[in-house]
FINUNU-816162 format. One record per residue (C-alpha): x, y, z; residue in three letters. Coordinates in steps of 0.001 Angstrom, whole numbers. Layout:
REM FINUNU-816162
(site (X,Y,Z),ala);
...
//
This chain:
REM FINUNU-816162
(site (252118,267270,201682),unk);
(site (255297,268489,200019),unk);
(site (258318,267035,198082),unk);
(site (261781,268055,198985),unk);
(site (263275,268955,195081),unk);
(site (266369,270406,196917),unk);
(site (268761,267289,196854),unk);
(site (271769,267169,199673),unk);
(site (273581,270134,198499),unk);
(site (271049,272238,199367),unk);
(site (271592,272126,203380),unk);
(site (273414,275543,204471),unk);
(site (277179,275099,205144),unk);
(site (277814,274846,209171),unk);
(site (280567,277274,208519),unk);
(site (281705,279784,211445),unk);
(site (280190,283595,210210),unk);
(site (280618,284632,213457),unk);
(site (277767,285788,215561),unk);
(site (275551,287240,213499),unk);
(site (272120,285706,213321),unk);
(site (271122,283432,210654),unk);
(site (269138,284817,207623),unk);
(site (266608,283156,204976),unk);
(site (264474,284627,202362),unk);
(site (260885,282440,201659),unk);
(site (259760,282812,198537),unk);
(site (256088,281736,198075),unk);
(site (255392,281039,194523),unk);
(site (252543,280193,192460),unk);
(site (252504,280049,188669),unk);
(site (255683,282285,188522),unk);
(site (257691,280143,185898),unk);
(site (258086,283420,184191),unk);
(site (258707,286169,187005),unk);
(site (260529,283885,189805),unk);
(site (264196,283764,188159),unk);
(site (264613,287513,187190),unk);
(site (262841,288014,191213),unk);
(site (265833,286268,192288),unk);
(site (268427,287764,190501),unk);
(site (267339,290840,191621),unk);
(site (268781,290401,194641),unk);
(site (271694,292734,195366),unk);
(site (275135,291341,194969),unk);
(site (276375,293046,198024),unk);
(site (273625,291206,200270),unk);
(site (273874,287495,198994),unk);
(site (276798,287120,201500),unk);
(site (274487,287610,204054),unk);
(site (272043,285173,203132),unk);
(site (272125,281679,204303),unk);
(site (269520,280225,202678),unk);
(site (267018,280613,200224),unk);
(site (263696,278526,200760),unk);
(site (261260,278662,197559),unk);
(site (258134,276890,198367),unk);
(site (256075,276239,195008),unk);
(site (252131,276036,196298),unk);
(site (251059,273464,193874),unk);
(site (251777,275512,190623),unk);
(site (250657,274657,187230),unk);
(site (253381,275851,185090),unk);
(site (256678,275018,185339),unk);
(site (257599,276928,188403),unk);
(site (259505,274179,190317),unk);
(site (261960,273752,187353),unk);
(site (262650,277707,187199),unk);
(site (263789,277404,190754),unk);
(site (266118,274564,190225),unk);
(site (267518,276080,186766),unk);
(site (268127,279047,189266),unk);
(site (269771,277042,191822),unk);
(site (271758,275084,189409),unk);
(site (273440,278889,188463),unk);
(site (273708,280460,191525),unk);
(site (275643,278261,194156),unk);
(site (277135,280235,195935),unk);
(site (273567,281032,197862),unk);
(site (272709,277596,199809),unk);
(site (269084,277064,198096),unk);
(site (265961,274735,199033),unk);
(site (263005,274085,196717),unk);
(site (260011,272550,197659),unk);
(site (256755,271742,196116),unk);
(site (253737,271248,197730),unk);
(site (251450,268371,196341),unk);
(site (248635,270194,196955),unk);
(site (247691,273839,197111),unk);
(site (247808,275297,200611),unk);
(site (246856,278787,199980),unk);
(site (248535,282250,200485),unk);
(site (248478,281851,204023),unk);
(site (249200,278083,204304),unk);
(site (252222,278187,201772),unk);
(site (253746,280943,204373),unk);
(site (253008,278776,207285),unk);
(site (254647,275836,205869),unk);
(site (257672,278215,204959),unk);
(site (258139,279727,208510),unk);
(site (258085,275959,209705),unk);
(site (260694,274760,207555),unk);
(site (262564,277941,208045),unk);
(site (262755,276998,211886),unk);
(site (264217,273654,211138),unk);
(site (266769,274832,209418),unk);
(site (268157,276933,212624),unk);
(site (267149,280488,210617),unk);
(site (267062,283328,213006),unk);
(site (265405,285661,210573),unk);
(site (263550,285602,207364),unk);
(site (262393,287854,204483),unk);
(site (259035,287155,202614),unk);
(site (259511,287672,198852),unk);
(site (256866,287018,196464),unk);
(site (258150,285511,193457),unk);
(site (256119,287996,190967),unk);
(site (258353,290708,191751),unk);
(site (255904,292928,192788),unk);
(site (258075,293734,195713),unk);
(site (261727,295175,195167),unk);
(site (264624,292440,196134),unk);
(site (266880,295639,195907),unk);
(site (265078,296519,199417),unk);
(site (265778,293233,201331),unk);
(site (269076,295123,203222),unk);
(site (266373,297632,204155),unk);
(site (264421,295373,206122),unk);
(site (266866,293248,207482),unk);
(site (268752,296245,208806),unk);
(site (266538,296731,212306),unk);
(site (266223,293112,212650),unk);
(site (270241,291946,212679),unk);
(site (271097,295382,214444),unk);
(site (268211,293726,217305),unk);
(site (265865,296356,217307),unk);
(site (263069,295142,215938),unk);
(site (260604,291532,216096),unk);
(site (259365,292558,212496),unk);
(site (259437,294510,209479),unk);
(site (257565,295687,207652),unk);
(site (258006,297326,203565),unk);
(site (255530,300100,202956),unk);
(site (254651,301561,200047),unk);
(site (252606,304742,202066),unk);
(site (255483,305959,203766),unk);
(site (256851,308232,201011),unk);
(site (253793,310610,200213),unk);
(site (252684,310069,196503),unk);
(site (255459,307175,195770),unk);
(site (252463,304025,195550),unk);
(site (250893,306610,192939),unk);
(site (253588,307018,191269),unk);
(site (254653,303436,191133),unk);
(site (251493,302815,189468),unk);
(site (249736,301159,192250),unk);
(site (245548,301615,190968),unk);
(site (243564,304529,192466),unk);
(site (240787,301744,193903),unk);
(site (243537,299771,195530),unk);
(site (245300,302954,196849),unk);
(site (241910,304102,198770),unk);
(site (240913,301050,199639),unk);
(site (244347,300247,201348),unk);
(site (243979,303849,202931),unk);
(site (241006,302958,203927),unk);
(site (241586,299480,205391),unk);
(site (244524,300709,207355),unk);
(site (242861,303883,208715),unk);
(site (240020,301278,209914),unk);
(site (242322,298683,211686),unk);
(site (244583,301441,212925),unk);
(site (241461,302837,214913),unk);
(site (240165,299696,216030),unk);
(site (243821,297971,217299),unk);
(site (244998,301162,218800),unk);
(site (247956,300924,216449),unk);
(site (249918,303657,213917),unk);
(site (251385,301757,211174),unk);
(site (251707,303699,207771),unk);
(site (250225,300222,205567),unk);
(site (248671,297050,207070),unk);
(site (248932,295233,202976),unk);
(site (251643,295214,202674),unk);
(site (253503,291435,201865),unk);
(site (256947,292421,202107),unk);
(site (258252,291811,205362),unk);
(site (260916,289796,207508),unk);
(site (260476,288463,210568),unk);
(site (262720,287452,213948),unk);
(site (261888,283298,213476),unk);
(site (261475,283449,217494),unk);
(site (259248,286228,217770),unk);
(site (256863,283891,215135),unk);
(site (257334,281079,217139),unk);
(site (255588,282978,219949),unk);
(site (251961,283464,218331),unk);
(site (249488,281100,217101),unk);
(site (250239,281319,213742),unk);
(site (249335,277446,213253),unk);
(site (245386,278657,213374),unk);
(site (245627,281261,211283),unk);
(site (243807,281409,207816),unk);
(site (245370,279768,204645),unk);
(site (244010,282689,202710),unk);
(site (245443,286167,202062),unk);
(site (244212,288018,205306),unk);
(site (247310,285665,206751),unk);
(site (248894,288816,206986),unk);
(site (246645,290593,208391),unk);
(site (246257,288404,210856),unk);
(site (250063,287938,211864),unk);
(site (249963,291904,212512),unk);
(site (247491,291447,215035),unk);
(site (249098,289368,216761),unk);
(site (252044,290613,216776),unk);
(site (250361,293585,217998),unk);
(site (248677,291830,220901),unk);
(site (251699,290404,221847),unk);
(site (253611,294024,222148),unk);
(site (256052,293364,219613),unk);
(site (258305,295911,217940),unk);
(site (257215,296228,214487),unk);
(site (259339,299161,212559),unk);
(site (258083,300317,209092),unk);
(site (260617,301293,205776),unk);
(site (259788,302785,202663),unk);
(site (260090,300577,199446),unk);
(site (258830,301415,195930),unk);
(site (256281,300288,194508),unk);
(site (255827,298382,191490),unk);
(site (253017,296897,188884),unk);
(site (253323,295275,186274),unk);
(site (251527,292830,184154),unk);
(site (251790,289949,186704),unk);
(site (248267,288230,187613),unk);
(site (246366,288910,190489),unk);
(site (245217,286255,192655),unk);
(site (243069,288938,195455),unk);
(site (239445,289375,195268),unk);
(site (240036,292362,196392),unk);
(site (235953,292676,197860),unk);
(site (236519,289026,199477),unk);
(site (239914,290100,200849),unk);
(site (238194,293902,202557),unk);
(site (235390,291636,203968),unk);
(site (238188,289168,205649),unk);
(site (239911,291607,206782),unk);
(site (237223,293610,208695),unk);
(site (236185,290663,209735),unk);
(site (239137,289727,211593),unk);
(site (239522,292976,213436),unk);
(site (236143,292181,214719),unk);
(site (237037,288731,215616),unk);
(site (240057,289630,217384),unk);
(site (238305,293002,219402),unk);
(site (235253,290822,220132),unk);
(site (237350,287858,221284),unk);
(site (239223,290226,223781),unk);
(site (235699,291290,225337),unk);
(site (235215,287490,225485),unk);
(site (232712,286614,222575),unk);
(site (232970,283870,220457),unk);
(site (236102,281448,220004),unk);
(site (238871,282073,217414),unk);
(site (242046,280325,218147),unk);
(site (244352,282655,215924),unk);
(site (243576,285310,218634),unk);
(site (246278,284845,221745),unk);
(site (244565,284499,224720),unk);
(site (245912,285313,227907),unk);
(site (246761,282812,230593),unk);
(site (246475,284800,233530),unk);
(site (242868,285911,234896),unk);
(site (242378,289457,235462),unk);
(site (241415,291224,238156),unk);
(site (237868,293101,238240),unk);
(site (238501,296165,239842),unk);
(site (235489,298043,238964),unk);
(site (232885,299081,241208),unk);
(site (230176,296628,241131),unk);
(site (231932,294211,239826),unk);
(site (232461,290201,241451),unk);
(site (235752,290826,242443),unk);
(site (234536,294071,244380),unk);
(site (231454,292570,245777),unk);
(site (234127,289554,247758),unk);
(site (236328,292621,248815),unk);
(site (233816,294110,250104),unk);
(site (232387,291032,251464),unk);
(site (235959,290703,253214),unk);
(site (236313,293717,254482),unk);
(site (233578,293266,257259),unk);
(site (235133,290502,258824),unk);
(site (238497,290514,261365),unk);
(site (241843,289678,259576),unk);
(site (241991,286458,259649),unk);
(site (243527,283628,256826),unk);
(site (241562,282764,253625),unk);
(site (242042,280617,251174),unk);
(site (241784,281904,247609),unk);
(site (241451,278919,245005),unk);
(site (241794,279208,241472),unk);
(site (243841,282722,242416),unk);
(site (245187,282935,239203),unk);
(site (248147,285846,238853),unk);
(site (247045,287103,242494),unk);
(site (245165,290072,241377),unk);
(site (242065,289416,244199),unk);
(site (244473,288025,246661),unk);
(site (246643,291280,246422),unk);
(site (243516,293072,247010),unk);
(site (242324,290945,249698),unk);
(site (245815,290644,251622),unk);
(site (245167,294744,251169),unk);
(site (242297,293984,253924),unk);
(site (244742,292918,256169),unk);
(site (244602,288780,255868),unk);
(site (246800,286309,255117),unk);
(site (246230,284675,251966),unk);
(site (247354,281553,250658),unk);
(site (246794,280530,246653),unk);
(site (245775,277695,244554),unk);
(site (246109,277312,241102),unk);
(site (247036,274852,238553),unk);
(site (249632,277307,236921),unk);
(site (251738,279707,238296),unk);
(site (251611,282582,236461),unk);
(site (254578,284885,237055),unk);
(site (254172,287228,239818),unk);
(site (251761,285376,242034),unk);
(site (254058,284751,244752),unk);
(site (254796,288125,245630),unk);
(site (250874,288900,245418),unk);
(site (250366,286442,248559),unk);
(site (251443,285022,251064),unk);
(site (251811,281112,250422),unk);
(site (251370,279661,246415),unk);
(site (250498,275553,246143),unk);
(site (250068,274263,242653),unk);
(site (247050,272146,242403),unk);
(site (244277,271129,239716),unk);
(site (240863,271752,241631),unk);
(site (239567,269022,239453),unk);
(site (241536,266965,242174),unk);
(site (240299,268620,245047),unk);
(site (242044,270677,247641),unk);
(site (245027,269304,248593),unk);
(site (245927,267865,251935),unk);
(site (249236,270075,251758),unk);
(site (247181,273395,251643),unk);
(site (245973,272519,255254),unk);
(site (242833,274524,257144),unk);
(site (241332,276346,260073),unk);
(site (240765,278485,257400),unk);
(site (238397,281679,258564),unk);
(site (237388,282185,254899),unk);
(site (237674,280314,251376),unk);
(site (237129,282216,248223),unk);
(site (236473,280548,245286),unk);
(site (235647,283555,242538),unk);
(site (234475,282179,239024),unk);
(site (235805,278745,240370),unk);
(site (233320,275668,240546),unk);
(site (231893,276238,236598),unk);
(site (235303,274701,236226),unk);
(site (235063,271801,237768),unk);
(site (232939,268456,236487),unk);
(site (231728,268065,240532),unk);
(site (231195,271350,241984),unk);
(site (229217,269496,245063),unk);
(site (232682,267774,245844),unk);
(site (234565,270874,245642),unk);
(site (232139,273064,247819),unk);
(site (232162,270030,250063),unk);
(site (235883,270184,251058),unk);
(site (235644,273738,251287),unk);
(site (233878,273382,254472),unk);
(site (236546,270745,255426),unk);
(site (239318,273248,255651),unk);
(site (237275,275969,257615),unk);
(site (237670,276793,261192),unk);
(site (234482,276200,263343),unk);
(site (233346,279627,262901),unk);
(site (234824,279985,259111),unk);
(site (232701,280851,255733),unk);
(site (233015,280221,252135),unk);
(site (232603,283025,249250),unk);
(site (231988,282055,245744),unk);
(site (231363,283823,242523),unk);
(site (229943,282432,239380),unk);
(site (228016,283040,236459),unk);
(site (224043,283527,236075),unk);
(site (222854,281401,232651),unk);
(site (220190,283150,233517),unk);
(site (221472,286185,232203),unk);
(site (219600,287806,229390),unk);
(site (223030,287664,227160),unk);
(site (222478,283854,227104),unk);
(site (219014,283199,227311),unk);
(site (218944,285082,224051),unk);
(site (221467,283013,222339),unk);
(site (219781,279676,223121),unk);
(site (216296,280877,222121),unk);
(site (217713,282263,218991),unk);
(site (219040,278856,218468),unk);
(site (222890,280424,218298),unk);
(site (224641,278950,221490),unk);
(site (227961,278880,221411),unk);
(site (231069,279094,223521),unk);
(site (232704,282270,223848),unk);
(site (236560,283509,224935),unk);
(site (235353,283963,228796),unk);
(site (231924,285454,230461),unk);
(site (229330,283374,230799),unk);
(site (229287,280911,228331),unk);
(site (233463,280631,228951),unk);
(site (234470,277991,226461),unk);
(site (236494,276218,229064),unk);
(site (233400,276049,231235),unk);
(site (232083,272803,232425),unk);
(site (228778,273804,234555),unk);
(site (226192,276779,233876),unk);
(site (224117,277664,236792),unk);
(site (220830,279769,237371),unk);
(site (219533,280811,240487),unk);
(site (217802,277828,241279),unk);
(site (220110,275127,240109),unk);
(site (223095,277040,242356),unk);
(site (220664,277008,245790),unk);
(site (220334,273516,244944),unk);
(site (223437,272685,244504),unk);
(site (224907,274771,247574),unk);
(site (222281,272931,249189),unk);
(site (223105,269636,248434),unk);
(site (226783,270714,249231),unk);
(site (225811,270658,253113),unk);
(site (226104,274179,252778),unk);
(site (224152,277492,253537),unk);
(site (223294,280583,252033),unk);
(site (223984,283645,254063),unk);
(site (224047,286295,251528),unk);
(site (223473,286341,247614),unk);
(site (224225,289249,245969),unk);
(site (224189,290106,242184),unk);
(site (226610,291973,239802),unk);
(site (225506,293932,236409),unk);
(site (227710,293667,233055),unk);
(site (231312,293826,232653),unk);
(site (231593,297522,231334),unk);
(site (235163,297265,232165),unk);
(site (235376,294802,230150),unk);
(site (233330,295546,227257),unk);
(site (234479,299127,226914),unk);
(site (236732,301755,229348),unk);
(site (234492,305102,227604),unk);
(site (233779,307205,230716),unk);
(site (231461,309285,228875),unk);
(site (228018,310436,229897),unk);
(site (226490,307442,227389),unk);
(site (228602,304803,229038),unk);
(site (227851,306371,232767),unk);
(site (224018,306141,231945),unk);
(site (224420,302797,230671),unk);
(site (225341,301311,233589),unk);
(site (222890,303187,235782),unk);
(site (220290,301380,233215),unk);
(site (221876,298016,234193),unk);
(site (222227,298699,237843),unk);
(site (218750,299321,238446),unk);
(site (217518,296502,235782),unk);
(site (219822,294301,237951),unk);
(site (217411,295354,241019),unk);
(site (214715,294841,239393),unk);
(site (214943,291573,237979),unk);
(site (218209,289746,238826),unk);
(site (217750,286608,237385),unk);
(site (217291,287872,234285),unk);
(site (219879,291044,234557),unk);
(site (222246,289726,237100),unk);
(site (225252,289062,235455),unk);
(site (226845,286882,238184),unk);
(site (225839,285515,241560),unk);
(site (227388,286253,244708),unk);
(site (227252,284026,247688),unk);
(site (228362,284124,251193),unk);
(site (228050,280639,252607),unk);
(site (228652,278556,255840),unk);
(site (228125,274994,256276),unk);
(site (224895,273750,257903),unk);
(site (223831,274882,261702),unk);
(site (227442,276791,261401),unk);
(site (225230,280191,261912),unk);
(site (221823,281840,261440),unk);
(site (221054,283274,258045),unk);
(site (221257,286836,257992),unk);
(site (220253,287557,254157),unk);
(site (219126,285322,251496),unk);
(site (217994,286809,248446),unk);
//
């Protein structure tokens, strides 16, 4: 909760300035009754014009911190100024969440971050909005590391100097990323590039930041650095700094682990469009190659996602037609025909059949009835037609392990998908084939997701998957990573394998 201490004048003039985007500086405060008014009047002279707004959001101080900011309003009207205080403590992170929110109902186009200690130079705020108003940049960021020697020399501590060198040298290697500082809180933003991550699920604490580089990152945003000085002084400290080096490591992992597909963290973006496998051995190769023995002929490829099997199937020389209940952009110039459809409805009567083959990859642990689904499969073959489906093994080693250590949990995709409504083993998916009027022709099983889980080509990595190849031959059920299956409905053909 909040209160709104601004009163009506406030609210930013709806004066013509042309077409220059909107600017606000947030400044999150907490017990800064005695730096927040000399912050503010730090800020250049030259700039204020520029400024449309100034939001100061007070987390739940207990000094008089509120009051500063309206003494400081009260004197400087010329800059339009909001001050709110929260009725309860938020945190580091959840003060700038709240702040970014308000700033978007205001209409802001961009916003600065200030900290109202004065740690970070107000004389610098023209610096970073430069790249943002010119339109060359989504964010940007202050760092003290740019300048060789200047954080030293500003008096930043020798522990906090290596340890942000060696933070930043750490997440650099691990997000494929370059940037001079990653700790950096002065920065302004482009309010719609924000608006674009999933910055509602991100911690309250201070590894906020952190985070928001991320995903920034992830999204393929342009993030320019500028030098600013660096400053300490005798203002208090709120980091522990050993809690805030664990967080952050801990989020790298969170976010690189997420993109293999383990665990759940909703501050990581995921991405709505279902890659293809392209790698040998993988379930996506196995149904090429599974296509590629038959005569062209038209299949239907449900749950086809962006297109990227179709494309390689239509490569074979069918005609493919897609379902999906999104259309991701691109599809329709991967395949022939697109229908929207939920598969949690069933096939549609629109998508018609005398279909020669339906694919289905990674498809019916989806759905609450998989029996039903496989069921009208067989309705919209041709006489001679045959179904091929792809699906996880809970069989798999990788999640027998994490029930019998008493650890299961959803993860970002794989197996134990979070968005998964069925698991099957081998047994449980002949049954319910079976029980699906359907039969199995051929079962075949794929290894683990290297591509995936790492694109090293190196000698390790090579023998690695030899080691899972040949456990997957040995013992499938417990190695094979996902099943297979060529089916047909019942007395629609012999069986020619059945594994």
């Amino acid at each position: 909760m909040l209160q709104d201490l601004s009163g009506a004048a406030s609210t930013p003039p709806d004066d013509a300035r042309g077409a220059r985007p909107k600017v606000g500086v947030l400044v999150v405060a907490y017990n800064a009754e005695s730096t927040l008014q000399a912050t503010l009047d730090r800020i250049p002279y030259d700039l204020r014009p520029r400024i449309d707004e100034i939001l100061i959001c007070d987390d739940a101080s207990q000094d008089n911190t509120v009051d500063a900011g309206l003494a400081w309003r009260e004197a400087n009207g010329a800059i339009p100024t909001t001050v709110i205080r929260h009725v309860s403590n938020l945190g580091y992170g959840g003060n700038q969440k709240a702040g970014y929110r308000l700033a978007i109902e205001r209409g802001l186009d961009i916003v600065v971050l200030l900290h109202a200690d004065g740690q970070y130079a107000p004389e610098a705020m023209g610096d970073l909005l430069g790249p943002l108003e010119r339109g060359e940049a989504d964010a940007v960021f202050g760092s003290r590391m740019l300048e060789p020697g200047s954080a030293r020399a500003g008096g930043m501590p020798l522990y906090k100097y290596l340890g942000n060198k060696v933070l930043t040298a750490f997440e650099n290697r691990l997000l494929s990323s370059s940037l001079s500082e990653f700790h950096s809180g002065y920065r302004a933003y482009r309010l719609s590039a924000l608006a674009e991550l999933p910055i509602e699920f991100n911690t309250d604490d201070f590894d906020f930041d952190t985070q928001i580089i991320i995903q920034l990152l992830d999204a393929g945003k342009r993030i320019v650095e500028v030098p600013i000085p660096t400053y300490y002084g005798d203002e208090i400290c709120y980091v522990d700094g050993v809690k805030y080096a664990r967080d952050v490591v801990r989020d790298v992992a969170q976010y690189r682990l997420a993109k293999v597909g383990i665990g759940t963290h909703k501050w990581v973006p995921s991405d709505p469009e279902y890659g293809g496998k392209e790698a040998e051995g993988t379930s996506h190769t196995v149904i090429t190659g599974m296509l590629a023995d038959l005569p062209s002929g038209r299949v239907l490829d449900l749950g086809c996602s962006g297109g990227r099997l179709s494309e390689r199937i239509r490569a074979l020389g069918h005609k493919v037609v897609g379902v999906d209940s999104i259309e991701i952009p691109g599809v329709r110039s991967r395949i022939d025909d697109f229908f929207l459809g939920d598969l949690e409805d069933g096939i549609a009567e629109e998508v018609g059949g005398d279909y020669d083959v339906v694919v289905a990859a990674d498809v019916i642990e989806h759905v609450r009835d998989p029996e039903r689904l496989l069921r009208q499969m067989a309705e919209v073959l041709s006489p001679t037609g045959q179904i091929i489906i792809s699906t996880p093994n809970f069989g798999h080693w990788y999640s027998r392990g994490r029930v019998a250590a008493g650890a299961f949990d959803y993860d970002r995709r794989g197996i134990l998908d979070e968005t998964h409504l069925r698991f099957f083993s081998r047994k449980g998916l002949r049954r319910t084939i079976s029980a699906s009027g359907l039969d199995i022709v051929q079962l075949e099983y794929t290894g683990l997701p290297f591509e995936v889980l790492t694109r090293d080509d190196s000698w390790k990595s090579r023998s690695a998957r030899r080691v899972d190849r040949k456990l997957v031959e040995l013992r499938p059920t417990v190695f094979g990573y996902q099943f297979v299956a060529r089916l047909r409905p019942h007395n629609a053909g012999s069986v020619t394998h059945h594994a």
